[in-house]
C-alpha positions, 0 to 999 in steps of 0.5 A, spaced: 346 608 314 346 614 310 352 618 308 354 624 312 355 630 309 360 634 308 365 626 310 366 626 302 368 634 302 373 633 307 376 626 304 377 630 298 381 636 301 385 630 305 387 626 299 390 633 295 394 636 301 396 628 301 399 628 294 401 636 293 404 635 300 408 629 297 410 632 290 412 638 293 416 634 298 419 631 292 421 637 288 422 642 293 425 638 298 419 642 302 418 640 310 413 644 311 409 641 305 410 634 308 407 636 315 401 638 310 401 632 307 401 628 314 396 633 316 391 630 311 392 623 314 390 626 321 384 629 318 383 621 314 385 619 322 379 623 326 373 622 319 374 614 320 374 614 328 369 619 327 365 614 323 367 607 325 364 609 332 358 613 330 356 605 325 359 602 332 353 606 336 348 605 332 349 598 331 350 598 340 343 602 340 339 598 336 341 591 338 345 592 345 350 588 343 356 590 337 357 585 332 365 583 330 364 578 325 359 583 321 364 588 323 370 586 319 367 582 314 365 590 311 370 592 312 374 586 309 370 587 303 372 595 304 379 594 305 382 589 302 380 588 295 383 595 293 389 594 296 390 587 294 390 591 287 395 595 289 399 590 292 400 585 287 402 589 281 407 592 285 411 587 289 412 584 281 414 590 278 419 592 284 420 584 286 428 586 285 428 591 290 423 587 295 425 583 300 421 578 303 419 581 311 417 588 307 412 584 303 409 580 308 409 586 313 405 590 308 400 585 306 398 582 314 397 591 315 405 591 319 407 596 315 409 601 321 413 596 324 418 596 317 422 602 318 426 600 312 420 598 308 422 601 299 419 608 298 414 605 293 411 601 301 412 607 305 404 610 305 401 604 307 403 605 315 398 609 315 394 604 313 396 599 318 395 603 323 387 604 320 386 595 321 390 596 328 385 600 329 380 596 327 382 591 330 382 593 337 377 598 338 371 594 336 372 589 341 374 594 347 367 598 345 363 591 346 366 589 353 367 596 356 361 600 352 360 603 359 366 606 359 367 609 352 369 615 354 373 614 360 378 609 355 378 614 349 380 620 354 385 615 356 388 615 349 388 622 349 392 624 353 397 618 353 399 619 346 402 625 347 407 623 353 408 617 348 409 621 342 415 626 345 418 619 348 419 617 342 423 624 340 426 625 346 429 618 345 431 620 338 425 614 334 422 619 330 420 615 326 416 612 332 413 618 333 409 619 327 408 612 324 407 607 331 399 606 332 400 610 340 403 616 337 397 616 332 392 613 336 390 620 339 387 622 332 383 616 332 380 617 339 379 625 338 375 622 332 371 617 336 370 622 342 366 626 336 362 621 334 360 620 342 359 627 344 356 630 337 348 630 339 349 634 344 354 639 342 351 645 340 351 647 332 357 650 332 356 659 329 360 660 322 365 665 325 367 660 330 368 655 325 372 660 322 376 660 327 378 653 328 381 654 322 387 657 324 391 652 328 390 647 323 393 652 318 398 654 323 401 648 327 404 644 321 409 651 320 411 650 328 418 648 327 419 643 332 427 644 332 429 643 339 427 638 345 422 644 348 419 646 341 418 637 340 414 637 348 410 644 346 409 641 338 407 633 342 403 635 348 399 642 346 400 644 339 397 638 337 392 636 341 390 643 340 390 641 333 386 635 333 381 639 336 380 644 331 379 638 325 374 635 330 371 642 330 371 643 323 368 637 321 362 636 326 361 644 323 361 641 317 357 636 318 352 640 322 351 645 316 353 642 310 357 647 306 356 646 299 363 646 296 364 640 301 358 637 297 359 639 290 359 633 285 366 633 283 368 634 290 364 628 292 367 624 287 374 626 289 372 624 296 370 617 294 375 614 290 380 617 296 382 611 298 384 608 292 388 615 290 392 614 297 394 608 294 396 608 288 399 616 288 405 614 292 408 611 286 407 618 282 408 624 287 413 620 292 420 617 291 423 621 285 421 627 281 416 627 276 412 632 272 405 634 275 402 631 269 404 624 271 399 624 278 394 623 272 397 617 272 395 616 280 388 618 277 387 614 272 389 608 276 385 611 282 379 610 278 380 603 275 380 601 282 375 604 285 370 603 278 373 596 277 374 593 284 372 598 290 365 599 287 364 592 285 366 589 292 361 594 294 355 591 291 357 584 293 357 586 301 350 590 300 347 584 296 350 580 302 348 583 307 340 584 303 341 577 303 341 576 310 336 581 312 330 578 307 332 571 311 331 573 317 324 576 315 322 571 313 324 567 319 321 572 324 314 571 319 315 564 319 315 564 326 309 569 327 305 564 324 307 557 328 301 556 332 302 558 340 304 552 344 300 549 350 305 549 355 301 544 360 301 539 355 308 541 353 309 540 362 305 534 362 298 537 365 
């Protein structure tokens, strides 16, 4: 598939309000720069459902059926080989202070189970949540294809019940890492991917507009029981939408600051800069200079693992495809078969 404009522009501003929210945490002890963090993994969240559907139904339209081994071994060669270099260098370097469920949590993507997991781990929940997803919706889209919508709704609108349950029930933790809590994001994600050729371009004013409860509702402070149940069952509903809106209007009428060389490039070494900016802007204060450190390591892996992993899945897959042409040609030219003969007339 050709790549969506505007997805890279939009991973860019993620992965910064990631890293400014989390080195702003740090040094100021600032609540409201960690809810913009998190709010860059929820745009993350909506762009991979919005994604992985879209590939998922085009696959589903042109062959009637979705297949899981082609799925995951792309995204096996996508996922894995970054985070392994992220992985290994890490558990040796912090090996005192690992222990070994923490390792094995966060190589099998359980990290969101680990709630006691060393800060150098703590990002990879959202990580996990990401495979989670992978490895369920895939499956639930092939056996129940005609019921897309009505399972995606479903989610929408358990998430939020659940998300406050947690709160209510003082596992706060739960409400923001566990994969019901997030599963909302995904699902609004897919939701677009379903619904985006029918919606209506979307006028900039309009776009414009949608901006401000994504601005606006990480600054809601959800200090007593009724700010949580309005922050879980409105506010962030309401808010997940907005980054739909956003993004569907972004790709509809791709804006030329979200498709700048720079910007696009930040987007696509987002997903290594995730990895490794945990041990430069989390955990203890540093210099803002030291989240060069993060980029740098970012871009040896994307250039000297991502990149190459890339090539070898897309040779694979070319492989794959001139075999089947041949076949496809070496069986046009068989001779037809008599079936009388063949019946024995």
């Amino acid at each position: 598939m050709t790549r969506i404009p505007s997805l890279d522009g939009l991973r860019a501003i993620s992965i910064s309000m990631v890293v400014a929210g989390h080195w702003a945490f740090v040094h100021y002890g600032s609540q409201l720069a960690l809810s913009y963090a998190g709010l860059g993994v929820k745009i993350f969240f909506i762009i991979s459902g919005y994604l992985i559907t879209t590939l998922l139904m085009k696959e589903h339209s042109s062959t009637s059926t979705i297949s899981l081994r082609d799925f995951y071994i792309r995204r096996a060669y996508r996922i894995l080989p970054a985070a392994v270099a992220f992985m290994v260098p890490v558990f040796v370097v912090y090996w005192s202070q690992l222990r070994w469920y923490d390792m094995a949590a966060a190589a099998v993507y359980l990290a969101n189970f680990d709630p006691l997991r060393p800060w150098f781990l703590g990002h990879l929940w959202s990580l996990s949540v990401e495979e989670q997803f992978y490895l369920i919706w895939p499956s639930a889209l092939k056996k129940w294809y005609p019921y897309r919508v009505g399972i995606l709704a479903s989610v929408v609108m358990l998430a939020p019940i659940y998300r406050f349950g947690c709160y209510a029930l003082k596992f706060p933790q739960a409400a923001v890492e566990s994969f019901p809590a997030v599963a909302d994001s995904l699902a609004v994600g897919c939701l677009l991917a379903i619904f985006a050729q029918r919606i209506p371009k979307i006028k900039p004013w309009l776009g414009f507009l949608t901006l401000f409860p994504i601005v606006l509702v990480p600054m809601y402070p959800a200090v007593t029981r009724l700010h949580t149940l309005v922050l879980s069952l409105f506010l962030w509903p309401l808010m997940l939408l907005s980054i739909a809106g956003i993004l569907l209007h972004v790709v509809q009428i791709p804006y030329r600051l979200l498709n700048l060389g720079p910007v696009v490039w930040l987007g696509k070494i987002s997903y290594s800069l995730y990895l490794w900016q945990q041990l430069f802007a989390f955990g203890r204060a540093r210099p803002w200079y030291f989240l060069l450190f993060a980029l740098g390591l970012a871009c040896l892996s994307y250039y000297l693992v991502e990149q190459p992993m890339l090539r070898i899945r897309e040779r694979r897959a070319r492989d794959r495809r001139s075999k089947l042409a041949a076949l496809v040609v070496t069986n046009a030219q068989d001779p037809p078969v008599d079936l009388k003969s063949v019946a024995g007339f």
